[in-house]
N, C-alpha and C positions, 0 to 999 in steps of 0.2 A: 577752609574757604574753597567752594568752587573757583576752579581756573581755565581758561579758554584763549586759545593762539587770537582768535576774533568774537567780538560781542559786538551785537547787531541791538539797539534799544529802538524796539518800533518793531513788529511784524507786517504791515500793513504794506499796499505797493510797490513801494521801493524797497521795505525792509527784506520783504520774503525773497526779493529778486538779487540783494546785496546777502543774503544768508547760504541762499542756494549757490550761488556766485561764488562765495569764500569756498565754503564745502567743498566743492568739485576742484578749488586749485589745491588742497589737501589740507585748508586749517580746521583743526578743529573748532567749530564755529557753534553760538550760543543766539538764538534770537528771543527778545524777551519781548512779549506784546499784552496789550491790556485785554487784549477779547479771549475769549476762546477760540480762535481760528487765526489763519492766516489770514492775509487782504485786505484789511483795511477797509475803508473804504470800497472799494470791489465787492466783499464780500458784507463786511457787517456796515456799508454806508449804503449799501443797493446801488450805486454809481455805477447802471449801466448801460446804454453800451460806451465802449473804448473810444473817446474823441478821435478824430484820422489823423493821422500822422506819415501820409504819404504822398510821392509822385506819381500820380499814374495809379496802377497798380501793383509798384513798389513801397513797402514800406518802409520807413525812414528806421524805425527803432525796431531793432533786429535782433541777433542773438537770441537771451533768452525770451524776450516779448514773442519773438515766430515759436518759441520750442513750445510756450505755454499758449497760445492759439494752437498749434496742432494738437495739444492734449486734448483741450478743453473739446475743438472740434470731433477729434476720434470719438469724444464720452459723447456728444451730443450734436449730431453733422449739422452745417448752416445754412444746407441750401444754397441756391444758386446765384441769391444777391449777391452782388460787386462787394468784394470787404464783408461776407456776412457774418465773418467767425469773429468780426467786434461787438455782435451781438450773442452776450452772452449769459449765462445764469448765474447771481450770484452764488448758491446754495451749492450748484457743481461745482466753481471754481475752485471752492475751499476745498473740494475734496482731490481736486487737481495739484494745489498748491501742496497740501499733504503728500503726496505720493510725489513731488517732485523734491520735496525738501526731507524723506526719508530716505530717498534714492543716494541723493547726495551727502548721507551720513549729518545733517542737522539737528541738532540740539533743540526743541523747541519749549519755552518756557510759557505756559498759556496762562491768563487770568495775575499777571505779576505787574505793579508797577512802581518806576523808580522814581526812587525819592531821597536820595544822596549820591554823592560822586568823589572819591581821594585823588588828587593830584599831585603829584610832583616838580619839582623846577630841577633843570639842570640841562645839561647840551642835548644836540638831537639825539635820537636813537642809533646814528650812525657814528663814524667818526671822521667825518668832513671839517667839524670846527664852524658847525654852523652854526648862529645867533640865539640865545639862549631861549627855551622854549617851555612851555609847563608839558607834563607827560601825563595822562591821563592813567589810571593805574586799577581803579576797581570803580564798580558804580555797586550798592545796595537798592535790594529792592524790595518788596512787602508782598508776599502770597501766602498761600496754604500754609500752615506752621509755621506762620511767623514772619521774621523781616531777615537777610542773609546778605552778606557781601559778594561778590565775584569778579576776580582779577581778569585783566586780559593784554594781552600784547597790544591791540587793536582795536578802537571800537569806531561806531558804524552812529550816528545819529539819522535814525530814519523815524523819528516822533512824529514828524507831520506838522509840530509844535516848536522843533527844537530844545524838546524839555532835557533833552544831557546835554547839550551845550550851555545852556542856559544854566545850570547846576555847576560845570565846569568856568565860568565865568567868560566866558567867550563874548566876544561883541555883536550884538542884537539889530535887526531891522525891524520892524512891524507897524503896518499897514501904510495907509500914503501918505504926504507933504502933511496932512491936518489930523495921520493918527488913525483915520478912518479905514477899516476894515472893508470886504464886500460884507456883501449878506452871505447869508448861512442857510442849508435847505436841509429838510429833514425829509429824506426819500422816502417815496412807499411805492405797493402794487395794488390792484386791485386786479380780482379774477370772476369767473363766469360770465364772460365778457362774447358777446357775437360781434368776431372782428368781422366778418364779413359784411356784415349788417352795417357795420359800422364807414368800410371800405365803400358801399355803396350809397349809405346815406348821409355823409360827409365827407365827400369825396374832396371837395373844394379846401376842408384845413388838411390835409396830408400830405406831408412833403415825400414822402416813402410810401406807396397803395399798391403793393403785391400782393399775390397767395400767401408768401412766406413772412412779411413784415409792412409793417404800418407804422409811419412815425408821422410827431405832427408836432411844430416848434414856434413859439413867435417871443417877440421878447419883451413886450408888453400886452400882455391878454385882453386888456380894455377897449384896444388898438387892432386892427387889422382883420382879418381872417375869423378869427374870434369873439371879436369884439361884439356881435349884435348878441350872441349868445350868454356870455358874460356878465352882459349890463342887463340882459334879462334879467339874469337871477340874481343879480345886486340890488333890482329894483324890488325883485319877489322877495328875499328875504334870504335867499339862499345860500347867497354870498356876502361874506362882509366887503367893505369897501376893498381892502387892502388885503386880500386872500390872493389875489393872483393878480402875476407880475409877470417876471420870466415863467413860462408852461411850457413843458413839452411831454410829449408820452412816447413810449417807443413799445414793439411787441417785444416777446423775451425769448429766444432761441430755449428749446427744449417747456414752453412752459404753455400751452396751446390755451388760449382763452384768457388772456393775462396779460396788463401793461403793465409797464416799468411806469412815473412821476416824478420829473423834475422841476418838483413842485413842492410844497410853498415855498416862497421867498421870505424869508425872516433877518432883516434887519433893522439897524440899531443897537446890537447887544454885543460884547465883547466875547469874542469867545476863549479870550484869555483870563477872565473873571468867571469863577465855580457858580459862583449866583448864578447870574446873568446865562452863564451856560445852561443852569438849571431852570431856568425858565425860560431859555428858548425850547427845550424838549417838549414845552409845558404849551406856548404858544403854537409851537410847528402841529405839534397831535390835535390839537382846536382846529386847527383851520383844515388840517387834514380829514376831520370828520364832514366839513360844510362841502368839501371840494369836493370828496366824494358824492355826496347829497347832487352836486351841480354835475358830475360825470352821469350818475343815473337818469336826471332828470332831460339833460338838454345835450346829450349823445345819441344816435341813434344805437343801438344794442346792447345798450349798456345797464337797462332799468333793471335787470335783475342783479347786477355786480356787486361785490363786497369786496373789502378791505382784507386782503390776502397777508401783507405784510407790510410795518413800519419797520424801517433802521433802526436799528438800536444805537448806532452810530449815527452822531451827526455830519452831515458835509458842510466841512468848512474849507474853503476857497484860497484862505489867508488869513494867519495868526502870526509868528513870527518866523524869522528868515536869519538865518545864520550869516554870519560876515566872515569872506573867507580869502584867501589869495586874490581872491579875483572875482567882485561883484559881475556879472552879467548885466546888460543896460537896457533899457527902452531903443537905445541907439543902435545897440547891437543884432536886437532884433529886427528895427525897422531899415538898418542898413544891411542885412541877411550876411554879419560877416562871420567869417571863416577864423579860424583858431589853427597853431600850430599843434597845440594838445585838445584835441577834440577828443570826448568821449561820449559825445550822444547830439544826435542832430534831428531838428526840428522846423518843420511849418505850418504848424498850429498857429493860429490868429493871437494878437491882443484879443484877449476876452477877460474885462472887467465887469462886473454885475454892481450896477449902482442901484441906489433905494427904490429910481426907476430906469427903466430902460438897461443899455448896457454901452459900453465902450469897445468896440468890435474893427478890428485891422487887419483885412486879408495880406497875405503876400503875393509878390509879383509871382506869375507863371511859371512855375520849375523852379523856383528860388526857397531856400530855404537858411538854416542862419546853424553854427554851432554851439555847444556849451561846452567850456573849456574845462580840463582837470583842475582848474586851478579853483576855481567854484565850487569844489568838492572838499578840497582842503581847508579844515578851519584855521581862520586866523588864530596866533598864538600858542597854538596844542600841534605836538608833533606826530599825535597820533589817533586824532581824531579825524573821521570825516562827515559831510552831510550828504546826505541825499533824498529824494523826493522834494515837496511844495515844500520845504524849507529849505531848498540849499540857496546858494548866496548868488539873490539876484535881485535887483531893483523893484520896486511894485510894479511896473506895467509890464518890464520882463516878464515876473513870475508869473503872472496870468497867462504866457503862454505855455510856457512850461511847466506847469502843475498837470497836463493831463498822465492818466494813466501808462498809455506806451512810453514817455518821455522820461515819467518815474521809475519805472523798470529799468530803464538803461542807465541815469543815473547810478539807481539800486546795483545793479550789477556791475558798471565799472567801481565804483565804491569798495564793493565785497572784493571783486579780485585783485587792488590795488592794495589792499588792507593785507588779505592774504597773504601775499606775495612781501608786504613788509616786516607782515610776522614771521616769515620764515626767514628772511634775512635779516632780521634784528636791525633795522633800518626806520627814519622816519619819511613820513607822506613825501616830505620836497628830496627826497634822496631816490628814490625809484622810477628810473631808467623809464621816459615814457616809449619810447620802444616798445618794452619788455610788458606794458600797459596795453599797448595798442594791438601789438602782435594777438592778442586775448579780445580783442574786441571787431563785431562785425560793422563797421560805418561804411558799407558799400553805400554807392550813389546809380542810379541807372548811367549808362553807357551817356558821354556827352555832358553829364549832369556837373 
């Protein structure tokens, strides 16, 4: 049986950031993902660019999220927009996250997924005489030759899904008051695109119209800005009714003549049901081919464009949410408070995507809100943690903290608290948040 001080289930976001994170404090670290790459999301969801997550031009989510923008930047420079290294290339990244998680001596398990978990009951991992707790002991998973066990001192729930908590029997959240999930989007790009053409002859939907980048967002297409264009070719045939909902397109740092799509909107389907999951791939690629058809038609630069690349990965927003020391709240957010154990801090919006329109809550001016360690540690397991868009936090919470920078820092306090317990033969609630923190960057600007 393979054995591992830290196992990371999920490469994705938060995973590769809680992998690399272990690595570097010295555990022997294991991350086991379903794609063939790192990122997740980032990489095999096309989820790009990076939602903002700063003051000013301070970023909130630091550490490793700054170390992998200067990579990602050095491979491919961003130009002189405000924040332009959140504009990024999915296809680099991967090869960023790679060289960042060999550096740091990581295990990577590509194409594996798990589908069993052995636990144990007995006292913590320490010897405090703390409340009896299950220990998490090996998870099995199914690749290449076959199906294998592998132990760990530590493991990392970073599924995006919650699927090893959920195997370990841990206490569940998913979706809101009535069950109800967001919608699901199944990203794409299209390329041979004349931005410029496009900077000049719809100037009016671009919320971004530089040399270097172009972006254009509304949150009902039918509605606003867009809207004459739209019901054009809804009326012409081009569009189906319900093709577009939330739309935005953004340019792609390193990729010239090419937009990113966060686009279609597809709900109604669980994405915790295999069917349904299977025929949202089935829906999302249909309406991808019409939207396309409406990008050529009633853009100006665009009549020559094609369809560059669909995700292979679907983005899903919210599936299930692990329960943990310390749910995170809707109150927490919109009361921007502060935690004694902060280990990653956020002003990202409510941002909920409903079947239409969305549920969207700025924050006050400079204010920002914490996510506590205690939202890391799973409830009942003494050696489990979550991290990314499932760790434990109320549905309107989680909506703002599902973005990118925020799961990184999750991701990496995760990894080096895990770390740090494998080496000390300790469980999650026994380690010194100190000895956490002292490891983690949560600077705030001067006054902040």
């Amino acid at each position: 049986m393979d054995a591992f001080d830290v196992v990371v289930c999920g490469g994705g976001t938060a995973g590769a950031a809680a992998a690399i994170a272990s690595a570097r404090v010295g555990a022997s670290t294991l991350v086991i993902e379903q794609l063939g790459m790192l990122g997740g999301t980032q990489t095999g969801g096309w989820v790009t660019p990076l939602m903002p997550n700063y003051l000013g031009a301070h970023k909130l989510s630091r550490g490793l999220n700054l170390e992998i923008l200067r990579e990602q930047t050095a491979l491919q420079p961003a130009g002189d927009l405000e924040h332009g290294d959140d504009w990024y290339d999915p296809v680099a990244l991967a090869l960023v996250l790679d060289r960042l998680a060999i550096q740091a001596g990581v295990t990577c398990l590509f194409n594996a997924t798990l589908i069993e978990v052995r636990t144990s009951g007995g006292i913590s991992l320490g010897t405090r005489g703390r409340p009896r707790h299950e220990i998490l002991d090996a998870v099995e998973i199914a690749a290449r030759g076959g199906r294998r066990w592998i132990e760990g001192k530590c493991f990392i729930d970073a599924t995006g899904d919650g699927e090893l908590s959920a195997l370990a029997g841990a206490e569940l959240m998913s979706g809101n008051a009535a069950g109800e999930h967001q919608p699901m989007t199944l990203r794409f790009a299209m390329g041979n695109l004349d931005l410029e053409a496009l900077r000049e002859g719809a100037a009016e939907i671009l919320r971004v119209n530089t040399a270097d980048y172009v972006e254009a967002g509304v949150f009902e297409a039918k509605e606003g800005v867009l809207g004459p264009r739209v019901n054009e070719a809804i009326e012409e045939g081009i569009l189906a009714p319900d093709d577009l909902g939330y739309f935005q397109f953004f340019s792609v740092n390193g990729r010239p003549g090419e937009l990113a799509f966060n686009a279609p909107r597809i709900a109604g389907l669980d994405p915790l049901d295999p069917f349904q999951m299977s025929r949202a791939y089935q829906v999302g690629r249909a309406k991808i081919f019409r939207i396309a058809n409406f990008v050529r038609a009633k853009l100006p630069g665009c009549a020559q464009g094609y369809i560059s690349a669909i995700a292979p990965l679907m983005g899903i927003r919210e599936s299930r949410r692990v329960v943990g020391d310390y749910v995170l709240t809707e109150d927490d957010h919109q009361s921007c408070r502060k935690f004694d154990d902060a280990v990653a801090r956020n002003r990202y919006p409510v941002d909920i995507h409903l079947k239409e329109g969305a549920d969207y809550r700025k924050f006050p001016p400079g204010e920002w809100h914490d996510i506590p360690y205690r939202s890391l540690v799973v409830r009942g397991l003494d050696n489990l943690w979550v991290a990314g868009r499932c760790l434990s936090a109320d549905f309107v919470a989680q909506s703002a903290v599902r973005i990118q920078p925020v799961c990184r820092a999750t991701g990496e306090a995760a990894g080096i608290a895990a770390a740090l317990c494998a080496a000390r033969g300790v469980g999650a609630r026994e380690l010194p948040y100190g000895d956490l923190a002292a490891r983690l960057d949560l600077s705030v600007p001067e006054g902040g």
